[in-house]
C-alpha positions in Angstrom: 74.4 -4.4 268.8 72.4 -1.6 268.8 69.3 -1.6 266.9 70.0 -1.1 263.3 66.8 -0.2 262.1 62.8 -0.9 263.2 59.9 -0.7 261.9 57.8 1.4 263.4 54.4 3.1 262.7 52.7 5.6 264.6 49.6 6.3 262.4 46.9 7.9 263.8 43.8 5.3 263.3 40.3 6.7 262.2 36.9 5.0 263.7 36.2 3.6 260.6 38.8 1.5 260.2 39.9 1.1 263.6 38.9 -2.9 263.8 40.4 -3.5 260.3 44.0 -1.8 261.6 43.0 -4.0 264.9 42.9 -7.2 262.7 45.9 -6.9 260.4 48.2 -5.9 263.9 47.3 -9.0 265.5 47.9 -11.1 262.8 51.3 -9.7 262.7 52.3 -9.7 265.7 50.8 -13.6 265.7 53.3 -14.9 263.3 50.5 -14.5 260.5 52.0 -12.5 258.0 50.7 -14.0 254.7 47.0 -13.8 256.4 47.5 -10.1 257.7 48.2 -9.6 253.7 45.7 -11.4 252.1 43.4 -9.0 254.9 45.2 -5.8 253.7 44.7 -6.0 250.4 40.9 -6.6 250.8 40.5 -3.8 252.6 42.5 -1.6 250.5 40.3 -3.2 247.7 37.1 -0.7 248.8 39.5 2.1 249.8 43.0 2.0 247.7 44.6 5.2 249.1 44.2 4.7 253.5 47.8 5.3 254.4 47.2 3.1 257.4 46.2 -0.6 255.5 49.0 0.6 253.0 51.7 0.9 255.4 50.5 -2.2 256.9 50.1 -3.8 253.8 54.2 -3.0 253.6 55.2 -4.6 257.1 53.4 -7.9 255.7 55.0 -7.9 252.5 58.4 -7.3 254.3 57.6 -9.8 257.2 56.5 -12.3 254.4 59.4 -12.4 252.6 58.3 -9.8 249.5 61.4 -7.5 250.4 60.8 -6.0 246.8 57.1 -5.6 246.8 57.8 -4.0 250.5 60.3 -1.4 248.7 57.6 -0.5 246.3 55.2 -0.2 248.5 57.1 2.1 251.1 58.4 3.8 248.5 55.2 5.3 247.2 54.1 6.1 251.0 57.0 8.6 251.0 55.8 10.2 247.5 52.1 10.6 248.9 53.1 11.2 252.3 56.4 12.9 252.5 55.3 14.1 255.5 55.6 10.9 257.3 58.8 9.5 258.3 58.2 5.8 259.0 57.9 4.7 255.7 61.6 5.8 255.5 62.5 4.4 258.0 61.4 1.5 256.6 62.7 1.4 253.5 66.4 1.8 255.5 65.4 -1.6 257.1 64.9 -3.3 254.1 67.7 -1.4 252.2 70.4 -2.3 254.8 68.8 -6.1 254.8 70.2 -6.3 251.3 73.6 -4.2 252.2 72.5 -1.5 250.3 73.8 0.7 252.9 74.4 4.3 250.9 70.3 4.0 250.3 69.6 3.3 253.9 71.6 6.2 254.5 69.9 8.0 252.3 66.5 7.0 253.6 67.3 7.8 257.2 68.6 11.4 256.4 65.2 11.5 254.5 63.2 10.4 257.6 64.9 13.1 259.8 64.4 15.6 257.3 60.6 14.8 257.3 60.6 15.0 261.5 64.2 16.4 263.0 62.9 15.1 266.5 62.2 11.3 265.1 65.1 9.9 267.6 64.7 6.3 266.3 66.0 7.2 262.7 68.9 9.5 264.5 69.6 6.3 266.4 69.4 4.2 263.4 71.8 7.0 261.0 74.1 6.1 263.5 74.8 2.8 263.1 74.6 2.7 259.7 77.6 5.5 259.7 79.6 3.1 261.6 78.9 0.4 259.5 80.0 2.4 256.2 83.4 3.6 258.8 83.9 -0.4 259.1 83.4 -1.3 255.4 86.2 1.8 254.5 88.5 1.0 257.6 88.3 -2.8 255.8 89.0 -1.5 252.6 92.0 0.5 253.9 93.8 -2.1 255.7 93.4 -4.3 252.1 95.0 -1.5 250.4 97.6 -0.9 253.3 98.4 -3.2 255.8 101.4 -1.6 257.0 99.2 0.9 258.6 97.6 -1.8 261.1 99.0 -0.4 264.1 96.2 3.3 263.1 93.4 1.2 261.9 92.6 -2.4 264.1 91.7 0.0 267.3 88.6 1.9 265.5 88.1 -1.6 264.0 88.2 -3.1 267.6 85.8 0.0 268.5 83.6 -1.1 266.2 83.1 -4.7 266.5 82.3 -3.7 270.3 79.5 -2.3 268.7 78.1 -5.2 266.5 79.5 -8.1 267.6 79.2 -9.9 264.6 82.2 -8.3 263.2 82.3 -5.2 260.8 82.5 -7.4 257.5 79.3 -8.9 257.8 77.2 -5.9 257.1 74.7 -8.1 255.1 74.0 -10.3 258.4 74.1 -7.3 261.0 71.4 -5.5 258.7 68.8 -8.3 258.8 65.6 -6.5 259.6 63.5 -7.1 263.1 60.5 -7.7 263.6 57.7 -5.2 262.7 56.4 -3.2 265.7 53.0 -1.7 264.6 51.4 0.8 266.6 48.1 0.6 264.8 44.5 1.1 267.2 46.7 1.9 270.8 47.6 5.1 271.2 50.6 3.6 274.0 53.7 3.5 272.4 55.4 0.1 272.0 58.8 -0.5 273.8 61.5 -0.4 271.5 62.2 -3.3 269.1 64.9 -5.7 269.8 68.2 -5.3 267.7 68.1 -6.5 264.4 71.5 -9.0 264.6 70.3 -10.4 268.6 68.7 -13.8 268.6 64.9 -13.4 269.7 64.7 -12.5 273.0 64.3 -14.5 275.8 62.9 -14.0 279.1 65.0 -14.1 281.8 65.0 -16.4 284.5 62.6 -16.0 287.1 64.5 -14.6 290.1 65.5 -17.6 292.5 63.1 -17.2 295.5 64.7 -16.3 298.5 65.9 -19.2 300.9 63.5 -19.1 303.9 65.0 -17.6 307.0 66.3 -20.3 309.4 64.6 -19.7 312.8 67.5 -18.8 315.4 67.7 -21.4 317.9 65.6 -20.5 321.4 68.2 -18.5 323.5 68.8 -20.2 327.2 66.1 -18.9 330.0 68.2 -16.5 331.8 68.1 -16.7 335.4 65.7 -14.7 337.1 67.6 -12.1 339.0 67.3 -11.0 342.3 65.1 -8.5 343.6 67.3 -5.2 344.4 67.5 -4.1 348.0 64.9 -1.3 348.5 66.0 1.9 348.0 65.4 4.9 349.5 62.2 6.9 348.0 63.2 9.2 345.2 61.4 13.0 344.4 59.1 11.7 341.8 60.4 13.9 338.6 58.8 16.5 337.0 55.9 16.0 334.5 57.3 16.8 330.5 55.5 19.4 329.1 53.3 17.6 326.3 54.6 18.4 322.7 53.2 20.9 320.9 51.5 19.4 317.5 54.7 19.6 314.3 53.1 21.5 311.9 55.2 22.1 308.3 57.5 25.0 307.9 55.9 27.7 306.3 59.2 28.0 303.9 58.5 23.7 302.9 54.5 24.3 302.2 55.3 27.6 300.0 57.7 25.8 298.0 55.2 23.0 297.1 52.9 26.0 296.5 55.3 27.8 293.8 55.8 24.1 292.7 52.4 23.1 292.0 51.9 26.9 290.2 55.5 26.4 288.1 53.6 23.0 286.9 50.5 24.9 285.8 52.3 27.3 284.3 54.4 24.4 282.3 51.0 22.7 281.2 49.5 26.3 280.2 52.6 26.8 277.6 52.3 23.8 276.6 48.8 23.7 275.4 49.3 27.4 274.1 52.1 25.8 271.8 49.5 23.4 270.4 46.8 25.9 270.0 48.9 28.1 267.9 50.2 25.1 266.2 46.8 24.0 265.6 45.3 27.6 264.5 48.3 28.3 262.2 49.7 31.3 263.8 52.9 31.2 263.1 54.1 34.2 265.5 52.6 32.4 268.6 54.1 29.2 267.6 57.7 30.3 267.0 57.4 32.7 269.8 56.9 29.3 271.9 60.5 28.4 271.5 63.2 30.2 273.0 66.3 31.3 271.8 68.6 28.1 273.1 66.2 26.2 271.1 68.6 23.9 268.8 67.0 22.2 265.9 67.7 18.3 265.9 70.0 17.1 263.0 71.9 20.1 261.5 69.5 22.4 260.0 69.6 25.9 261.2 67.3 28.1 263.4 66.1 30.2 260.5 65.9 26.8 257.7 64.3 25.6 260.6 61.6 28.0 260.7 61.4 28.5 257.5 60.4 24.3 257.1 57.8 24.8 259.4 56.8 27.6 258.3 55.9 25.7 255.3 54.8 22.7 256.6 51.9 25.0 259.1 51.1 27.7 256.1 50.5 25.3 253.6 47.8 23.1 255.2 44.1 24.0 254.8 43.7 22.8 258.5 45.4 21.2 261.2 44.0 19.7 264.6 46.8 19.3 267.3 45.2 17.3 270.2 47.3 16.4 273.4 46.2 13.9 276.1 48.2 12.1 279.1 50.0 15.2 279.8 52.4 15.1 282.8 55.1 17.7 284.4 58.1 17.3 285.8 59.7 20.8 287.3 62.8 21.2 288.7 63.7 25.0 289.3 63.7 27.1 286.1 63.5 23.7 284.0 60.7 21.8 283.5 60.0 18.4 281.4 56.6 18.1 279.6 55.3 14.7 278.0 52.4 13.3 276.2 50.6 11.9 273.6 49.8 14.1 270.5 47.4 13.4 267.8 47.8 15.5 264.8 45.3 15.7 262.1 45.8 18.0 258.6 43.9 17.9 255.9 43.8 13.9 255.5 46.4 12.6 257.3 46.5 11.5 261.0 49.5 11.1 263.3 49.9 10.0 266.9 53.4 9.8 268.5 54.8 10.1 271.9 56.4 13.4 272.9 58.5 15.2 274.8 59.0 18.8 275.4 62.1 20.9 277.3 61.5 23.8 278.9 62.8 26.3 281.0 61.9 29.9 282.7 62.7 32.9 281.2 61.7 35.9 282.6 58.3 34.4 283.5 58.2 32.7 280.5 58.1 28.7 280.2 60.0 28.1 276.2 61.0 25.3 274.6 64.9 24.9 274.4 64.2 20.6 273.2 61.3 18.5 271.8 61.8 15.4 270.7 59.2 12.5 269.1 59.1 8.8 270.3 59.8 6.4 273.6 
């Protein structure tokens, strides 16, 4: 099936803490988790409110078996940091491990809320909607099984999807394990669906058989020397070839490629400046008018939410890094790594940014956050 939910944290890591983020991820992602807690909470002895060690402090709990203490604990990341949407994320995981799937729908529609572009939770949403669609297509063909003939095909759909089988929602739910993007700013590759077995490598590919050396072919005969013929006009000398040099259409074209990219990468990190200073006119003026907010919030509640979100912080560092460009006529591809600082929070996530050409102009019709 597809992956129900994952944890996943993208927390931005500050130098001072850096080796103790360092120390709990390896622990986890060694099997420890009763160590990486015992770590956690002495840390978050001498410094209680580092969103970091407390989010990490949550994957341990939930990875140690402390599903409740993990609910608690993610649950009062989203009140201190409703800004973030892991922690929601999170709590879906552990909600739909307990088939409490109307709260880890609740909790997704919470994380996209928080961040429209968060694909994973979008992802996630979905399969918990087809979950709740099995559950009521069960419940129908209790109460009427007459009407088999309308309902067994979405059922069928559906248990393509999780093969498990739609009834076992408690099973299908069963959280993976934690991802935790703690001191790398490289994104992890997604986690492995919640309901799969744990993964195994595949075989090596069989080496190819060595080529069988064709048997030596039979001297031929020498043959016989022709009769001499009768001297031929020796034939005129080729003019030598003139040295290819490119077409001058091919080397303008790379030309107005390379200055399409520069262009792309200079609206890019004007979006983040204005982002960064708090000027809302530059910053919606980034995005064009095909831009279509994820989820189903509107252009203007759209702007309006960030609006809010920008305004009301006392300062906000936007800082982008690995940038690359992909162009392809009046559409262009931008992604990177972004590292977002307000007030006393600290983000880093993997991004992506549409664009295309208007008028001169490179805006942003798509952005979304993630792998």
């Amino acid at each position: 099936m597809a992956r129900l939910v994952a944890f996943s944290a993208l927390l931005g890591v500050g130098a001072v803490h850096a080796d103790d983020y360092s120390d709990i991820t390896g622990l986890l992602k060694a099997g420890k988790p009763a160590e990486a807690l015992t770590k956690a909470d002495q840390r978050l002895a001498a410094t209680p409110k580092d969103p970091q060690l407390r989010f990490l402090r949550g994957v341990a709990q939930a990875d140690s078996g402390k599903q409740g203490d993990a609910i608690a604990t993610f649950t009062q990341l989203t009140q201190d940091y409703p800004e973030l949407p892991e922690p929601y994320n999170n709590l879906a995981v552990l909600y739909a491990g307990q088939n409490q799937l109307d709260r880890a729908r609740t909790a997704l529609e919470m994380a996209i809320r928080t961040n429209p572009s968060y694909s994973t939770a979008h992802e996630n949403l979905g399969d918990i909607y087809a979950k709740l669609a099995a559950q009521a297509y069960n419940k129908a063909l209790q109460l009427d099984a007459g009407n088999s003939a309308a309902l067994s095909p979405k059922l069928a759909l559906i248990r393509s999807l999780f093969p498990s089988g739609p009834a076992a929602a408690s099973a299908a739910a069963r959280p993976a394990k934690p991802t935790v993007v703690a001191a790398a700013p490289t994104p992890t590759a997604p986690p492995a669906a919640p309901t799969a077995p744990a993964p195994v490598n595949a075989p090596a590919a069989a080496p190819a058989p060595a080529a069988t050396p064709a048997p030596a072919a039979a001297a031929a005969p020498e043959p016989k020397a022709p009769p001499a013929a009768a001297p031929v006009a020796p034939a005129a000398r080729a003019p030598a070839a003139e040295p290819t040099t490119p077409p001058a259409d091919v080397a303008k074209a790379s030309g107005a490629e390379t200055a399409a990219e520069q262009d792309v990468e200079a609206a890019v990190k004007a979006w983040a400046a204005a982002w960064s200073a708090r000027d809302m006119k530059a910053y919606l003026a980034a995005y064009g008018k095909q831009f279509d907010p994820p989820g189903k919030t509107s252009r203007a509640d759209w702007e309006k939410e960030r609006e809010a979100r920008i305004v009301g912080k006392s300062r906000i560092q936007v800082t982008l890094s690995d940038l690359s460009v992909n162009v392809k006529g009046d559409r262009a591809t931008a992604r990177f790594h972004q590292a977002y600082s307000a007030d006393s929070l600290n983000v880093a996530s993997r991004k992506t940014l549409e664009l295309v050409r208007n008028q001169g102009r490179w805006l942003i019709v798509r952005e979304s956050t993630g792998s």
